[in-house]
NUDODO-677872 format. One line per 3 residues: number of its first residue (from 1); for each residue x, y, z of C-alpha. Coordinates in Angstrom, 2 decimals, always signed. Each point is the difference from the previous one (the first is absolute). Layout:
N
NUM = X,Y,Z  ...;
END
This chain:
245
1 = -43.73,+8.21,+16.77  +2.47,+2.52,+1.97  +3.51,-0.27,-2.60;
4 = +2.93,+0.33,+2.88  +2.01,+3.29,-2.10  +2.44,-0.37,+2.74;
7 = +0.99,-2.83,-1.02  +1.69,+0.71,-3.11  +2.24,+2.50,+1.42;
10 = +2.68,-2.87,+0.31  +2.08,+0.30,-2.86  -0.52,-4.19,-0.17;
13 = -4.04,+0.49,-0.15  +0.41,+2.76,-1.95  +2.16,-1.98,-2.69;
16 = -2.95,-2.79,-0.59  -2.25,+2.51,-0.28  +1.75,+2.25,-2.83;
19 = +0.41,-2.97,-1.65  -3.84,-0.94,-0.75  -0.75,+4.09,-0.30;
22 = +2.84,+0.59,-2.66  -1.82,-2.36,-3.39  -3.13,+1.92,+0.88;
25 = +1.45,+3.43,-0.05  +2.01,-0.79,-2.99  -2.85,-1.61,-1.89;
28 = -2.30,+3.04,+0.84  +2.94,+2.68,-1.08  +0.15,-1.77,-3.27;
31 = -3.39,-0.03,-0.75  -0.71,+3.84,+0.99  +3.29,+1.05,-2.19;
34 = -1.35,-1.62,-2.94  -3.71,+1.56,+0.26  +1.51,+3.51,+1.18;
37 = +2.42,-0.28,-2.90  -2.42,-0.37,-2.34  -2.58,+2.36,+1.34;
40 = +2.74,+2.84,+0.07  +1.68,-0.56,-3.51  -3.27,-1.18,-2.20;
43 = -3.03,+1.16,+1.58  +1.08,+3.29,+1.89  -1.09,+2.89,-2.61;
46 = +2.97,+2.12,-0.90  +0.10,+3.25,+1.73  -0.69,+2.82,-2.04;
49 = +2.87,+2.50,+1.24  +2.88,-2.95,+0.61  -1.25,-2.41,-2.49;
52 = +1.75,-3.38,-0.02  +2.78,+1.15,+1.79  -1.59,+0.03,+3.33;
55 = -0.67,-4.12,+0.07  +3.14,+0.37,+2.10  -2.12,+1.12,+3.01;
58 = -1.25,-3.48,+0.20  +3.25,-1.38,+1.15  +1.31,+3.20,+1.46;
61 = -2.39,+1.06,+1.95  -0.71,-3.07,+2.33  +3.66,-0.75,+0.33;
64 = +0.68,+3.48,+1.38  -3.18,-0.67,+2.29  +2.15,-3.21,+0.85;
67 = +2.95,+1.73,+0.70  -1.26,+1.63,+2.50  -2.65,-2.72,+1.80;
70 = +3.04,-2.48,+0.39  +2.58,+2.77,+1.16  -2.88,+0.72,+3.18;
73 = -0.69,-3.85,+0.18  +3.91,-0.76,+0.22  +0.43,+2.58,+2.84;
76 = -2.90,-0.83,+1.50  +0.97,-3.48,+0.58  +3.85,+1.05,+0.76;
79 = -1.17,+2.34,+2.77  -2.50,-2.78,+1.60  +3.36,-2.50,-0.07;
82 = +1.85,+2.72,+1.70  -2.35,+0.88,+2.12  -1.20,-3.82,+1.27;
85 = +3.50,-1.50,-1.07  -2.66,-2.36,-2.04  +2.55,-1.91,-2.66;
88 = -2.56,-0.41,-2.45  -1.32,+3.67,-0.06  +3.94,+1.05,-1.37;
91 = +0.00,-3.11,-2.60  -3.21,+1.51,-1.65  +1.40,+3.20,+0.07;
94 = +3.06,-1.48,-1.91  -1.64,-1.97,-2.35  -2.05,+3.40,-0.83;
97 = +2.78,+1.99,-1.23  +1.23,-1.38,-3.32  -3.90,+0.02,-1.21;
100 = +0.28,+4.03,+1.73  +2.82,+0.46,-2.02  -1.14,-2.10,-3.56;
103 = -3.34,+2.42,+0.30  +1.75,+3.32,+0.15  +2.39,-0.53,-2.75;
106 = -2.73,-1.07,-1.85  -2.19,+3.61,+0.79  +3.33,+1.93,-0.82;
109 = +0.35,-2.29,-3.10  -3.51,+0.00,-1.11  -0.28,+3.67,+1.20;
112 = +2.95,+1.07,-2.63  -1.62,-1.71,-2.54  -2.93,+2.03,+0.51;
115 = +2.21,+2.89,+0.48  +1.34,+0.17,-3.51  -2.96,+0.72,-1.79;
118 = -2.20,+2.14,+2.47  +3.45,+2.17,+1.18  +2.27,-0.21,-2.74;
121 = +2.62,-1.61,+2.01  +0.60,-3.41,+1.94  +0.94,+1.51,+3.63;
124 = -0.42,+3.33,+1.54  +0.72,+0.88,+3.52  -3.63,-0.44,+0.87;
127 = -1.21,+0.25,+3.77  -2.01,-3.11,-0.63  +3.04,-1.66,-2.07;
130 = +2.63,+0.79,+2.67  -1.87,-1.08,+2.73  -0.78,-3.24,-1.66;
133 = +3.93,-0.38,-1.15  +0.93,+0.33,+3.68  -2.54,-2.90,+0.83;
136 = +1.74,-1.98,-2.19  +3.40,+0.55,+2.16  -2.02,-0.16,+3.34;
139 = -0.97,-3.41,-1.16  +3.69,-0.70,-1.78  +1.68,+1.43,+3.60;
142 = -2.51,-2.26,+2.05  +1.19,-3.42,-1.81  +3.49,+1.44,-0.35;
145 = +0.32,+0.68,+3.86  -1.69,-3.96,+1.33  +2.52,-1.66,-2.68;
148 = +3.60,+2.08,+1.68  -1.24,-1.25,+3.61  +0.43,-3.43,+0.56;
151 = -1.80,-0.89,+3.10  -3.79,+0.14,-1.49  -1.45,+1.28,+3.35;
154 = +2.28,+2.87,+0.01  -0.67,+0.52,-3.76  -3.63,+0.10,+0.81;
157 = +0.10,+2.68,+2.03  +2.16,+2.31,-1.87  -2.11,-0.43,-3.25;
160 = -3.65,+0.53,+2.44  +1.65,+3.62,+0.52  +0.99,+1.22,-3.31;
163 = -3.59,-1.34,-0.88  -2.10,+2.26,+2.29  +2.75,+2.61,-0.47;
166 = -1.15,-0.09,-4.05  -3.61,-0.21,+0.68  -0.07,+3.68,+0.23;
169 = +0.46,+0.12,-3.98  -3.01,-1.77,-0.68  -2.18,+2.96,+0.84;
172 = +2.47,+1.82,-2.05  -0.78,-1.83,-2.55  -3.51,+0.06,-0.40;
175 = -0.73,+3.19,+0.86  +3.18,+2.04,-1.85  -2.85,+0.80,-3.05;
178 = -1.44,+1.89,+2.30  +3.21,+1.55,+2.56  +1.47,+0.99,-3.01;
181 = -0.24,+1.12,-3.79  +0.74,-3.15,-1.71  +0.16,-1.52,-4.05;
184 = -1.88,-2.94,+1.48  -3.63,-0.17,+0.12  -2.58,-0.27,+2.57;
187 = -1.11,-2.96,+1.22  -2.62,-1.43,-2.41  -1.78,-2.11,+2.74;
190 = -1.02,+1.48,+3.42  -2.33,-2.01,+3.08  -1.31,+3.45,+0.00;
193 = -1.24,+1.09,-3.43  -1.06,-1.65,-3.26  +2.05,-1.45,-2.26;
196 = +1.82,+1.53,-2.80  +0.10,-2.57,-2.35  -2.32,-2.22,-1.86;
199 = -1.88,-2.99,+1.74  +1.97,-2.33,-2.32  +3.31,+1.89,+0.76;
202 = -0.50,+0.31,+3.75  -1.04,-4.30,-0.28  +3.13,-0.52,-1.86;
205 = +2.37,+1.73,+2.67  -1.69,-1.61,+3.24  +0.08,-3.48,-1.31;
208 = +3.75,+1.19,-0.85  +0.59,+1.03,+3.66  -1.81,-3.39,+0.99;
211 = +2.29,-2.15,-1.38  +3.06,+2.16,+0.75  -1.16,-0.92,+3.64;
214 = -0.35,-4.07,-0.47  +3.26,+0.20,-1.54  +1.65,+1.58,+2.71;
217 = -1.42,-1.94,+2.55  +1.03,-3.23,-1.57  +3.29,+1.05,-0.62;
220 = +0.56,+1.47,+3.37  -1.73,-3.88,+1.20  +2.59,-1.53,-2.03;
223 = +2.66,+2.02,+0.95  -0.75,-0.27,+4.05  +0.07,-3.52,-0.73;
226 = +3.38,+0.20,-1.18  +1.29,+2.08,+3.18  -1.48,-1.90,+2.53;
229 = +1.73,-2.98,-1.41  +3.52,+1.53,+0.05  -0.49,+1.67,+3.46;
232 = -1.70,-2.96,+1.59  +2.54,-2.69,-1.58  +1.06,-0.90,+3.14;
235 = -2.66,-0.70,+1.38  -2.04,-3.86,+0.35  -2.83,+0.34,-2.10;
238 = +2.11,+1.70,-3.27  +2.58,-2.55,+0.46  -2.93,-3.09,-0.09;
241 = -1.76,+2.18,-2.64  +3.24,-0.30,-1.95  +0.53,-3.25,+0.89;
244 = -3.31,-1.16,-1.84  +0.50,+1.97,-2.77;
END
């Protein structure tokens, strides 16, 4: 049976759906943090050269990945809303940005605590740090600009271009280990070469990145949820949803 997609563009279709989706994300995020937990802190074998200390990677490691997905997710969707004037497509790109912005403190966070005992120091003007630091205000700047603007149309379109203006330090990003001599190590995990790491280790830090990915989307389900009610309030079918509530 054809599913209409189509459909669900209406931020009123769009709502019902998000709602049934949401448990099931949630549920699944839960269950993969608990197994990836435990793989990476008490099955993992400690590395020989970083010992214990590098359990951090675990946590660090897919919510840098995360940083970055959901900053080219958020301006993807941003640039199809101001592209197609779609309402929906700028919502999603909205609700993105506080998850954006929860990830990449968390690599800088995670990251420093990492730092301290490999470098001998929590920061350092890194090319990989800096670049992720001014993710963290690209994403900051992008909520900060939609909440000064009022109309939400007009907000929309102001935050779509300072999105695809900062998508041009996400290749920064990832490739600064190799555009410049950096403290920060090469990537560990490659589509084009073996892996690194252990079996058990590399296990531990994709199930990680797995449910880093159902908890995003069910937060960013929950939060679109939460926009399209206050955008659409005026409208007939969130005042009788309200109504029977």
């Amino acid at each position: 049976m054809a599913i209409n997609w189509f459909k669900y563009s209406s931020p009123a279709s769009f709502y019902s759906l998000a709602g049934k989706l949401t448990p099931l994300f949630s549920i699944t995020a839960f269950i993969l943090f608990v197994v990836g937990l435990y793989i990476s802190f008490f099955v993992a074998p400690t590395d020989f050269q970083q010992s214990e200390a590098y359990r951090i990677i675990f946590i660090h490691v897919p919510v840098a990945w995360m940083s970055m997905f959901l900053y080219l997710i958020m301006a993807g969707w941003a640039a199809i809303g101001l592209a197609f004037n779609t309402r929906l497509s700028s919502m999603i790109a909205t609700a993105i940005a506080p998850t954006g912005a929860m990830f990449t403190f968390l690599a800088l966070w995670t990251g420093a605590l990492w730092g301290k005992p490999m470098w001998g120091a929590w920061w350092v003007w890194d090319a990989r740090l800096t670049s992720e630091l001014i993710l963290l205000f690209l994403y900051i700047g992008f909520m900060a600009l939609q909440a000064a603007i009022d109309d939400p149309r007009r907000a929309d379109k102001a935050g779509a271009i300072l999105a695809l203006v900062g998508v041009v330090n996400i290749p920064i990003i990832y490739f600064s280990v190799k555009w410049w001599n950096t403290l920060h190590q090469g990537a560990t995990v490659s589509l084009t070469q073996s892996p690194k790491m252990a079996t058990t280790m590399l296990t531990g830090m994709l199930i990680m990145s797995l449910a880093c990915w159902m908890y995003s989307i069910a937060l960013v389900l929950m939060r679109t949820r939460t926009i399209i009610l206050e955008r659409e309030r005026h409208t007939v079918w969130v005042s009788e949803l309200q109504g029977a509530a």
